[in-house]
C-alpha positions in Angstrom: 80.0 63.5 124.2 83.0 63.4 121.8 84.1 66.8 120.1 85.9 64.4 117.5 85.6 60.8 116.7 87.9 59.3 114.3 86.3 57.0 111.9 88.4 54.2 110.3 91.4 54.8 112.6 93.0 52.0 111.7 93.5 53.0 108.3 96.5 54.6 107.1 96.0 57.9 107.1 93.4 57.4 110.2 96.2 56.1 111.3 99.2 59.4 111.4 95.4 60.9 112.3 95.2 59.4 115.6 99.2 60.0 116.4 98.7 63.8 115.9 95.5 63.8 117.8 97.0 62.8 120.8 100.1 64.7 120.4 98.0 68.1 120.4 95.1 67.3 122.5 96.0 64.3 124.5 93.6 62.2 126.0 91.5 62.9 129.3 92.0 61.2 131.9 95.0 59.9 131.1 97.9 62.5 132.7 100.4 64.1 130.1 99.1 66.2 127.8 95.6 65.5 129.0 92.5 65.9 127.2 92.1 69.6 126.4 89.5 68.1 123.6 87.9 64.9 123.6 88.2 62.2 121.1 88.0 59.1 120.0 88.8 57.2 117.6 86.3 53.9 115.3 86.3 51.6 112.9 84.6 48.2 112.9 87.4 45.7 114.4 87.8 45.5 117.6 91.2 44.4 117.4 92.5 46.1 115.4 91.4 49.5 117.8 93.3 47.8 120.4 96.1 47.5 118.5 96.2 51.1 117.4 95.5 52.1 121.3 97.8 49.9 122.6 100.7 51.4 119.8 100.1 55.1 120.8 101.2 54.0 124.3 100.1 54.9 128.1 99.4 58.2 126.9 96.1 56.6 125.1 95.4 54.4 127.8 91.7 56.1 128.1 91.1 57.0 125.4 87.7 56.1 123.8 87.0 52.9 121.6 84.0 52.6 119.2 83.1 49.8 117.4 81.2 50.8 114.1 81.2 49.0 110.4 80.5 51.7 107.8 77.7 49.8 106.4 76.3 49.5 109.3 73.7 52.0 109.6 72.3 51.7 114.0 75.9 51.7 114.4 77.0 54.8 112.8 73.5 56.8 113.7 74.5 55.9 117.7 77.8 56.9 116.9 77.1 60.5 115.6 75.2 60.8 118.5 78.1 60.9 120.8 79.6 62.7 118.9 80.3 66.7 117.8 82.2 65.9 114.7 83.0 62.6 112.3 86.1 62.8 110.6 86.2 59.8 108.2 89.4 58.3 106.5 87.3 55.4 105.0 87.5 55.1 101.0 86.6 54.6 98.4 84.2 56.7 99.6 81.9 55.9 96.9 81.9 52.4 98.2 82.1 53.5 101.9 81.1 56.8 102.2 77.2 57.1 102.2 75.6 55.9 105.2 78.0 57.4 107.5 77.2 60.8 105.6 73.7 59.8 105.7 74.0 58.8 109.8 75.7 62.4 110.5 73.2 64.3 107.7 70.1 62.8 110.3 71.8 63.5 113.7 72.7 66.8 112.8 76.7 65.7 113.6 79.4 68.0 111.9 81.5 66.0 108.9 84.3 66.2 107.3 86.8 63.8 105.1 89.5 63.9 102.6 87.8 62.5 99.8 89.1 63.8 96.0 86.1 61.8 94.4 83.9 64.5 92.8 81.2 62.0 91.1 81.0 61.2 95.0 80.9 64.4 96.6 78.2 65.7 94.0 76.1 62.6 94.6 75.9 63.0 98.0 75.1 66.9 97.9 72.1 66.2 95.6 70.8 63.6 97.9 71.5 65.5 101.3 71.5 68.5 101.1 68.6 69.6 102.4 68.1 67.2 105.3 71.7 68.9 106.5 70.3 71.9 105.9 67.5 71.1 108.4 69.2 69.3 110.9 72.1 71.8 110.9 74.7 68.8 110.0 77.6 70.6 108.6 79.2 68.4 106.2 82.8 69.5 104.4 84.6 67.0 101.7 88.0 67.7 100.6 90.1 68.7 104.0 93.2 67.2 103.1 95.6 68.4 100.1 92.9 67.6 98.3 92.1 70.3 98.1 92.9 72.9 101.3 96.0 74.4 99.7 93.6 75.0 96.9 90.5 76.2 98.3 92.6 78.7 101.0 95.1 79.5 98.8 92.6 81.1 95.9 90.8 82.9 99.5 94.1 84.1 100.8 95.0 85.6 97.1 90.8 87.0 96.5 90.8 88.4 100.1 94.0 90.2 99.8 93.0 91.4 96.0 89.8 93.0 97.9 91.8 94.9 100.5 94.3 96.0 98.0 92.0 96.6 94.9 88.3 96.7 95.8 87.7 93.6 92.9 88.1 90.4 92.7 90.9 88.3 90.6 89.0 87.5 87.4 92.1 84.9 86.5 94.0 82.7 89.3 96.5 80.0 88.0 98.0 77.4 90.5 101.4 76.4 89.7 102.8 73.3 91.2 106.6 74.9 91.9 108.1 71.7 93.7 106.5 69.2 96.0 107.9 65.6 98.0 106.1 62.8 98.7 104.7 59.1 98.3 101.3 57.5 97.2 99.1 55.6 99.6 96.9 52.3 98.5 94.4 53.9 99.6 94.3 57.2 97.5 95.0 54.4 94.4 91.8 53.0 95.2 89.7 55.8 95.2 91.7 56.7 91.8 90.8 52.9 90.4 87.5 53.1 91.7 86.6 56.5 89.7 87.8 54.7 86.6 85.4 51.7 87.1 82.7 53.4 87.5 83.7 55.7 84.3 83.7 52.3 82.7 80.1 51.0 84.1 78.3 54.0 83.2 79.9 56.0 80.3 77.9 59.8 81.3 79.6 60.4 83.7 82.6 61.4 81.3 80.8 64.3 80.6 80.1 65.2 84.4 83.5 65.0 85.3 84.3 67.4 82.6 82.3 69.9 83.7 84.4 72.2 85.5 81.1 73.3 87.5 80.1 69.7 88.8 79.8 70.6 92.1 77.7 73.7 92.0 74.7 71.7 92.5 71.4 74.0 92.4 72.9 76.9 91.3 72.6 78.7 87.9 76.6 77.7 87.5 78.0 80.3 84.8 79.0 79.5 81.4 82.7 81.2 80.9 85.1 78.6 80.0 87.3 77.5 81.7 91.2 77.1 81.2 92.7 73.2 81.2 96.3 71.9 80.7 95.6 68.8 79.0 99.2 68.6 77.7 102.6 70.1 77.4 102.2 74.2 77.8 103.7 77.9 78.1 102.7 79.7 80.6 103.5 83.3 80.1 102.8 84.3 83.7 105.2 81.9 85.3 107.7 82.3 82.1 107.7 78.6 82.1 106.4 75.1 80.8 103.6 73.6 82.7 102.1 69.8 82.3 99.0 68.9 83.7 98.7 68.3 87.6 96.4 64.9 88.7 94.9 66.7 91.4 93.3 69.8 89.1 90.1 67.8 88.9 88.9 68.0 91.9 90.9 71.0 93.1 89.4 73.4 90.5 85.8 72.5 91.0 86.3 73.2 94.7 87.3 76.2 94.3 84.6 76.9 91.9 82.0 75.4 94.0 83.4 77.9 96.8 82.6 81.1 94.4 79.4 79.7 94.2 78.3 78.7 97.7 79.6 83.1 98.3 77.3 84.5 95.5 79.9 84.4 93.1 82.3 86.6 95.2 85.0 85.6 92.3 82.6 86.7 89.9 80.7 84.9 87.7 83.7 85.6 84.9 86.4 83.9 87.5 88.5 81.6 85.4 91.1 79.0 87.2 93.1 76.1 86.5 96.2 74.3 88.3 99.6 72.7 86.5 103.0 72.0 87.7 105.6 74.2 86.9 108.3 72.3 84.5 110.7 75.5 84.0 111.8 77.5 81.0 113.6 76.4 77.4 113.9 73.3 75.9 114.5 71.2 79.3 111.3 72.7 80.4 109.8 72.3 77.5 110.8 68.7 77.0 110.2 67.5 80.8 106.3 69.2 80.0 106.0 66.9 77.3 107.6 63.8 79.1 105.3 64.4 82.1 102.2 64.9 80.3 102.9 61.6 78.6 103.7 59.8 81.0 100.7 60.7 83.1 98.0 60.3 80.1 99.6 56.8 78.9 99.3 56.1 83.0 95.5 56.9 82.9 94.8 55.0 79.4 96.0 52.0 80.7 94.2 52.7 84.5 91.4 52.9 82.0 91.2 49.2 80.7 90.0 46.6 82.3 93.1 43.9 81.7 95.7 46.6 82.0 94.8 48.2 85.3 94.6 44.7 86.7 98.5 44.2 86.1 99.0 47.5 87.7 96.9 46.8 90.7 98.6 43.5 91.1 102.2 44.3 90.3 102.9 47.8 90.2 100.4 49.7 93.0 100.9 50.3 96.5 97.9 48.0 98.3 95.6 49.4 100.5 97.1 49.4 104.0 100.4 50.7 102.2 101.9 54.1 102.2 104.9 56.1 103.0 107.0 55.5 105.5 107.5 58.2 108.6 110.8 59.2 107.2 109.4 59.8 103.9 106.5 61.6 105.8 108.6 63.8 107.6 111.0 64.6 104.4 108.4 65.2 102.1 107.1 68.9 101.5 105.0 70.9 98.8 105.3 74.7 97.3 102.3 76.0 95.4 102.8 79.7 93.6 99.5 81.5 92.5 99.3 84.9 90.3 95.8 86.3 89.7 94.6 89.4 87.5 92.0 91.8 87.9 89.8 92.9 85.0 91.6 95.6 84.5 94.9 94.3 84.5 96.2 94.6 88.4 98.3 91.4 89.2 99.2 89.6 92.4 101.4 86.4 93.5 101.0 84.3 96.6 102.1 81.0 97.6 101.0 77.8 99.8 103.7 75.5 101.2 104.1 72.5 103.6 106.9 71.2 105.8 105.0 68.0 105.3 104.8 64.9 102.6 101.4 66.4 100.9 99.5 63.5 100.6 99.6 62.1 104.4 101.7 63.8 106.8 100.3 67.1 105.8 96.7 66.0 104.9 96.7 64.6 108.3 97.5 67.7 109.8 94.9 69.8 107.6 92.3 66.9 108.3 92.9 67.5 112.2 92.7 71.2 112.0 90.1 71.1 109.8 87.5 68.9 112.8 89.3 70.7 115.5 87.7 73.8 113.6 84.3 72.9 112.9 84.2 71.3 117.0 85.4 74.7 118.6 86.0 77.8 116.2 83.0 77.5 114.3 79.5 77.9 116.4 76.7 76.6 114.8 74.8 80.0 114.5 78.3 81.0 112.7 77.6 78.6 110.1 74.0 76.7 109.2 74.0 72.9 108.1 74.9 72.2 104.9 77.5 70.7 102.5 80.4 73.3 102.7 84.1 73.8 101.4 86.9 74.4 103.5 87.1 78.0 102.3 83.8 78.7 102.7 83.1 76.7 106.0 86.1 77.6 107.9 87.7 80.2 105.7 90.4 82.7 107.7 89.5 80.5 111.2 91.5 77.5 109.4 94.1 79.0 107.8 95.0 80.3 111.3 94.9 77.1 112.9 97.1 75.6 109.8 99.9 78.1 109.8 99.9 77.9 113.9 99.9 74.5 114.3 100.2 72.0 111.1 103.2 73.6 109.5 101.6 75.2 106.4 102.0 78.5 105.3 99.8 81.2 102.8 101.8 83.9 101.8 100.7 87.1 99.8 103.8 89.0 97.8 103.9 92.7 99.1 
């Protein structure tokens, strides 16, 4: 039995996975570090496993192979077997994702991915839920920056408002204060993929709009809900903000989180993420520039012609990413500030020694498994689709500030 398998290894991401996996667990049987928890790592070429294995070096030389295609269904469902937890790097995961969901969801095997595609994610809760909930399969989307720093940091910031307080922040804002880092093919073709399917079937503008998408089940509240669509003050930060590409899936995971708690937020909670563009004119005018820039990128993502230039000539291609340098150079700060109701105010901030979108997700990502395999018994925590916060919650944000270079910070 494997605590972890890593499916789609070979990926890029599955990749920096499988380097960081044996650097904190090693592999058993193979001296060194030695195997302190059992892995392996999947995908469906042979040869291209051996390649990876034979790249990580002697240190990997027993390490576990499994051959699995993610459309294969026997394959997968003997592969959760063996297996505690499936963390899968395989996307689009609305092209790729399903049956190995489905395979885990029917073995009762833990899950967990870095998915940001919420049409996706809210799909696969309506279908499965309940058969997780029966076999006890615990299955957890988002667990890379997409959207830990998100989830955790709005925890971090309620939890503390609790001790400090007794009530919950009815208002949270995420400010993007600075962040470093590249774009991977593969996080462009989940992005491209979203706006195809926009394309092939025009409702589900409307269900990405919702801010409550993924509180499936649930009599979701009606408060509305804050969005920078364009160039804006913020009188909190005392600066300009532009809208921040990850807010769409970030602020329903946080949302679904107050709901999967019994509204612990309350069902008034209001919350919405931008990037911090700084004060005056300058600010004012790099707001405007940026929110530009970014809607004029999605119009033309948008039609058909256009994004097919981009993909060809502009786009990293799957398989591409930044380099190790880049990796290890990149970093992200996040500042938050909440209000009660009645006015009480608190800061906090999440940040990452890490390039956010790879060599920190790849950290979270492992902490994240490592989590669900050993910190998080299964009379803990029932089966079920979960969010970090509400899966893992304080347990994760241990293991990230111990071991994968983050850091959530509460201002005294």
């Amino acid at each position: 039995m494997h605590d972890i398998v890593v499916f789609g290894a070979t990926s890029f991401v599955g990749q920096i996975l499988a380097h960081r996996m044996l650097e904190e667990f090693g592999v058993a049987g193979s001296g060194g570090a030695g195997g302190s928890l059992r892995w392996a790592i999947a995908g469906r070429s042979r040869a291209k496993l051996d390649k990876l294995k034979a790249a990580l070096g002697p240190a990997a030389s027993a390490l576990p192979v499994i051959v699995a295609d993610a459309a294969d269904e026997g394959a997968l469902r003997a592969m959760c077997r063996e297996a505690r937890v499936v963390v899968s790097t395989v996307g689009p995961y609305a092209l790729y994702g399903e049956p190995l969901v489905k395979a885990c969801v029917e073995t009762g095997t833990d899950y967990c991915d870095l998915t940001g595609e919420v049409q996706w994610i809210r799909r696969m809760v309506t279908r499965h839920e309940a058969a997780a909930r029966a076999s006890g399969a615990r299955i957890v989307h988002c667990c890379g920056f997409d959207s830990i720093p998100s989830d955790l940091g709005v925890h971090v910031l309620q939890r503390e408002a609790q001790r400090r307080y007794g009530a919950p922040l009815e208002r949270v804002r995420l400010r993007v204060k600075a962040m470093r880092g590249g774009a991977s093919g593969g996080t462009v073709a989940s992005l491209i993929n979203v706006l195809k399917e926009v394309g092939r079937d025009k409702s589900l503008r409307a269900e990405l709009a919702n801010p409550y998408s993924l509180c499936v089940g649930g009599d979701a509240p009606t408060t509305r809900q804050p969005n920078v669509a364009g160039a804006a003050y913020d009188e909190a930060f005392g600066a300009w903000v532009a809208p921040f590409v990850m807010a769409g899936i970030n602020t329903r995971v946080v949302h679904r989180s107050n709901a999967l708690t019994g509204w612990r937020y309350g069902r008034e909670f209001r919350y919405d993420e931008a990037v911090l563009m700084g004060p005056g004119l300058r600010g004012r005018l790099a707001a405007i520039g940026t929110a530009v820039g970014l809607g004029g990128f999605m119009v033309a993502a948008s039609i058909g012609p256009l994004r097919s230039l981009l993909e060809r000539f502009v786009l990293p291609k799957p398989g591409e990413g930044p380099s190790p340098e880049a990796q290890r150079n990149g970093f992200f700060d996040l500042r938050l500030h909440g209000k009660t109701k009645d006015g009480k105010a608190l800061r906090g901030k999440v940040t990452g020694d890490r390039d956010p979108g790879y060599g920190s997700t790849a950290r979270m990502l492992l902490q994240a498994a490592a989590c669900l395999a050993t910190d998080t018994p299964k009379d803990a925590l029932p089966g079920g689709f979960w969010t970090p916060a509400t899966a893992m919650g304080d347990r994760l944000v241990e293991r990230l500030e111990a071991r994968a270079g983050l850091a959530f910070t509460v201002e005294p």
